[in-house]
C-alpha positions as CSV (number, residue, x, y, z in Angstrom):
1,X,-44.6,-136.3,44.7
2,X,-41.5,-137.1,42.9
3,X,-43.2,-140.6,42.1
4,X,-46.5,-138.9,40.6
5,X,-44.3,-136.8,38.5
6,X,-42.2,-139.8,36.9
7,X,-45.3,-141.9,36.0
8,X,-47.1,-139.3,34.1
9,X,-43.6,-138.2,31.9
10,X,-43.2,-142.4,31.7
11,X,-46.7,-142.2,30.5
12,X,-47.0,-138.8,28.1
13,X,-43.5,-140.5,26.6
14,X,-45.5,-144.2,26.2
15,X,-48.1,-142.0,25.0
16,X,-45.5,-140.1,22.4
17,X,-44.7,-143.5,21.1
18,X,-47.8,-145.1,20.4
19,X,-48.8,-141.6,17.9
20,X,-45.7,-141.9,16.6
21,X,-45.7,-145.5,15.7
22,X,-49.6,-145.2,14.3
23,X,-50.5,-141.8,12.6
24,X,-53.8,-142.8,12.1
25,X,-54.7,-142.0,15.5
26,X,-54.2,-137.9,14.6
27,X,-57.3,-138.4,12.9
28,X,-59.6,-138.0,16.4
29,X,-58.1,-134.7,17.6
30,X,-58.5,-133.5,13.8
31,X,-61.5,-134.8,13.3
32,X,-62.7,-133.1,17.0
33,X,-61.5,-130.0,15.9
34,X,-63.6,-129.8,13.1
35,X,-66.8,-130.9,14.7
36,X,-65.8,-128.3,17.4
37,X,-65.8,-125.7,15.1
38,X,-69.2,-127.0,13.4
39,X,-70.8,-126.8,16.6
40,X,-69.5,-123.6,17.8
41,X,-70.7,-122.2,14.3
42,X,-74.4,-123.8,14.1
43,X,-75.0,-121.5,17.8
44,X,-72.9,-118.4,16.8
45,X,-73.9,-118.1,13.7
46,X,-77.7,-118.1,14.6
47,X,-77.1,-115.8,17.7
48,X,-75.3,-113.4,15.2
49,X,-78.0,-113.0,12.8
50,X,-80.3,-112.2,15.8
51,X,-77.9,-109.6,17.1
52,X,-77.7,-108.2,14.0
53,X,-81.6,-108.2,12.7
54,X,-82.4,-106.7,16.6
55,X,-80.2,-103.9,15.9
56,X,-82.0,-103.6,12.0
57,X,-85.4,-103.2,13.3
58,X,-84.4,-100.6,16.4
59,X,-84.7,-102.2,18.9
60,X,-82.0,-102.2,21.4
61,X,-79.6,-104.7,23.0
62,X,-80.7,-105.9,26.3
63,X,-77.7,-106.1,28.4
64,X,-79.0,-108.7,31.0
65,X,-79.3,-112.2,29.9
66,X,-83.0,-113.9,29.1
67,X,-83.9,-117.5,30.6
68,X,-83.7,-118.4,27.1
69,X,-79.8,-117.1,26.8
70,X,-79.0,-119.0,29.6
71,X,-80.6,-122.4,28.1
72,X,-79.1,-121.8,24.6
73,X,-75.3,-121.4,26.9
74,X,-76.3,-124.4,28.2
75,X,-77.1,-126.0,25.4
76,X,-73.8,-124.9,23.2
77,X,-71.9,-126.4,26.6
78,X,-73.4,-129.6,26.5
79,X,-73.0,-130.0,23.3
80,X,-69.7,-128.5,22.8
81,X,-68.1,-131.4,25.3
82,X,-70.1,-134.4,24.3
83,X,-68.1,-133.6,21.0
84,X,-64.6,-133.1,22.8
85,X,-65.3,-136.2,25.7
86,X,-66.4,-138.7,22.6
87,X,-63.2,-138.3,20.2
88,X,-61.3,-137.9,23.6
89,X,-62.7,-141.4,24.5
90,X,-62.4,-142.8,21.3
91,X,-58.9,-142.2,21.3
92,X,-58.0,-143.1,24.7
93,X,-59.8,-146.4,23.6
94,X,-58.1,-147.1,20.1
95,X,-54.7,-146.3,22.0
96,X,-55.5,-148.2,24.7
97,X,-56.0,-151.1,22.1
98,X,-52.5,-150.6,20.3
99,X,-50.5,-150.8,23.7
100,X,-52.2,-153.9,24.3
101,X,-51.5,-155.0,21.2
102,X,-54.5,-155.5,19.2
């Protein structure tokens, strides 16, 4: 156990280095926050305006969940971590590339 412990501080202190030594590479968690938010906002902000114009024309909030509720969670998941897994890729991959020296 002691062993597993050791390589991952050697490696989140190899990892440390390399951000430090290239501040470019801030750019993909910045750059996957933003599109995080984008996304979060293009299916709340839809789902809000429905809410809200239900509860305008009277007619009342269901409190179970639709078939369609359940494809548009799905939806806003799938989404949601293609965005996170890509710029996590992309930087594993450009770091990846500067500790090998390229």
């Amino acid at each position: 156990m002691a062993g597993k412990f050791a390589r991952s501080w050697a490696l989140l202190k190899a990892s440390a280095a390399v951000l430090r030594s290239d501040k470019s590479l801030l750019v993909f968690p910045l750059l996957s926050g933003l599109c995080t938010l984008l996304v979060a906002a293009s299916f709340l902000i839809p789902v809000g305006v429905m809410v809200i114009g239900n509860e305008h024309a009277g007619e009342p909030f269901e409190q179970g969940m639709t078939a369609g509720a359940y494809l548009l969670m799905f939806g806003f998941y799938l989404v949601q971590y293609f965005v996170i897994i890509f710029f996590q890729t992309a930087l594993t991959g450009v770091a990846l590339m500067h500790l090998r020296g390229e």
